[in-house]
NUSE-471382 format. One line per field, with one value per residue (C-alpha): residue number from 0; residue in three letters; x, y, z. Coordinates in steps of 0.2 Angstrom, whole numbers, m for minus. Example, Ala and Ser with C-alpha at 12.3 -4.5 7.8 and 13.67 -1.06 7.14 Angstrom:
<sites>
pos	0:1 $
code	ala:ser $
c1	62:68 $
c2	m22:m5 $
c3	39:36 $
</sites>
This chain:
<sites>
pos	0:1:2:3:4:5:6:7:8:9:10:11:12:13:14:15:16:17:18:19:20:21:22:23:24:25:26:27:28:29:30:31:32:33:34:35:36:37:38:39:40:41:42:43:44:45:46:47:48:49:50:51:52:53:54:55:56:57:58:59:60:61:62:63:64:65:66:67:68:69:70:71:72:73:74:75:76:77:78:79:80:81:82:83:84:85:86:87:88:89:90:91:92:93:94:95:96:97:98:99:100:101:102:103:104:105:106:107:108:109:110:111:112:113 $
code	unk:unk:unk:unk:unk:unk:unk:unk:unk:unk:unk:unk:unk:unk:unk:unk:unk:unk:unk:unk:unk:unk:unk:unk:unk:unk:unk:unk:unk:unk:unk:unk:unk:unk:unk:unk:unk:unk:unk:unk:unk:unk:unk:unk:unk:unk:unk:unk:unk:unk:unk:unk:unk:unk:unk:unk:unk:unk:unk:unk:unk:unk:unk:unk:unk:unk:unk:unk:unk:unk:unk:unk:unk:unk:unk:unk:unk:unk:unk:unk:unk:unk:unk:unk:unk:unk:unk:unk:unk:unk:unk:unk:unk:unk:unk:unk:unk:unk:unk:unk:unk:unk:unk:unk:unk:unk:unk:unk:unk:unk:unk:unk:unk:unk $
c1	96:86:71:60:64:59:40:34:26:14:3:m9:m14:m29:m23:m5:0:10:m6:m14:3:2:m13:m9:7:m5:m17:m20:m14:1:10:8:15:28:34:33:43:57:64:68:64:46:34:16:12:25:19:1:5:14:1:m14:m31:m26:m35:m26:m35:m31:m13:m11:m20:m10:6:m1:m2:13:21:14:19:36:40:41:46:39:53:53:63:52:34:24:32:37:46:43:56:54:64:76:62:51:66:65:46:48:60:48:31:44:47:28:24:36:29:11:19:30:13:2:16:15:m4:m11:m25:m29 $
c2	m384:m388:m378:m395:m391:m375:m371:m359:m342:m331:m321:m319:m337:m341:m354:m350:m346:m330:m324:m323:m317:m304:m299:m299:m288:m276:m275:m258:m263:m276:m262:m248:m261:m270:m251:m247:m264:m258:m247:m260:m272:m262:m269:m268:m253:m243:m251:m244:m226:m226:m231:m220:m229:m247:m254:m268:m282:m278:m275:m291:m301:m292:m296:m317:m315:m309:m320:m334:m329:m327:m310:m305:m314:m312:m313:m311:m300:m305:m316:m298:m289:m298:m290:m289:m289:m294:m307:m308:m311:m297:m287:m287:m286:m270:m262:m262:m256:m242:m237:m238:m227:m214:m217:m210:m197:m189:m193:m181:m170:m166:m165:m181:m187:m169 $
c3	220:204:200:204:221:223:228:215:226:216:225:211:214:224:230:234:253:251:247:263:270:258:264:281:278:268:276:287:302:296:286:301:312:303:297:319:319:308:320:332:344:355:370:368:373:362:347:352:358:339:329:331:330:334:348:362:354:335:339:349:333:322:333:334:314:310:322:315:299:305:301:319:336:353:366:384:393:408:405:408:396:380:367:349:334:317:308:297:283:293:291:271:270:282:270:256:269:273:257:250:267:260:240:249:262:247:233:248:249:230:231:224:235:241 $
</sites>
């Protein structure tokens, strides 16, 4: 494919639209749950008793967005209980969520922030 075909991405650019997926998935409650989500396909109400703090209706927004920013599906096992998974893409993002939680958890560990 020549480069003239491929959409240039840089999140430093107002304008660009990996920005506000970048701050979606940074954002407080996109990194807790996309770094939930990496350990599997979870209902509702798992996601919610595993990040402390979230209330229903931030989880289901923060669900919708990264749904919508196709980093996670919602698929029904049954219509009253969907099931959330992230995607392939959702899958790479959560690698790198995953491995900044653990860059602060090892940082607090060794007494920064403290």
């Amino acid at each position: 494919m020549p480069d003239s075909d491929v959409l240039p991405y840089d999140v430093f650019a107002k304008m660009c639209p990996s920005r506000q997926v970048f701050e979606h998935v940074t954002g407080k409650w996109g990194a807790l749950v996309l770094g939930r989500l990496d350990s599997g396909p979870q209902r509702f109400g798992e996601i919610r008793s595993q990040v402390e703090g979230i209330s229903d209706r931030m989880l289901t927004q923060t669900l919708r967005t990264l749904c919508d920013d196709g980093l996670a599906i919602r698929a029904a096992d049954s219509p009253a209980h969907p099931v959330y998974r992230l995607t392939e893409a959702g899958e790479n993002v959560a690698v790198a969520v995953r491995t900044l939680i653990t860059a602060v958890e090892d940082a607090m560990a060794s007494g920064v922030g403290t």
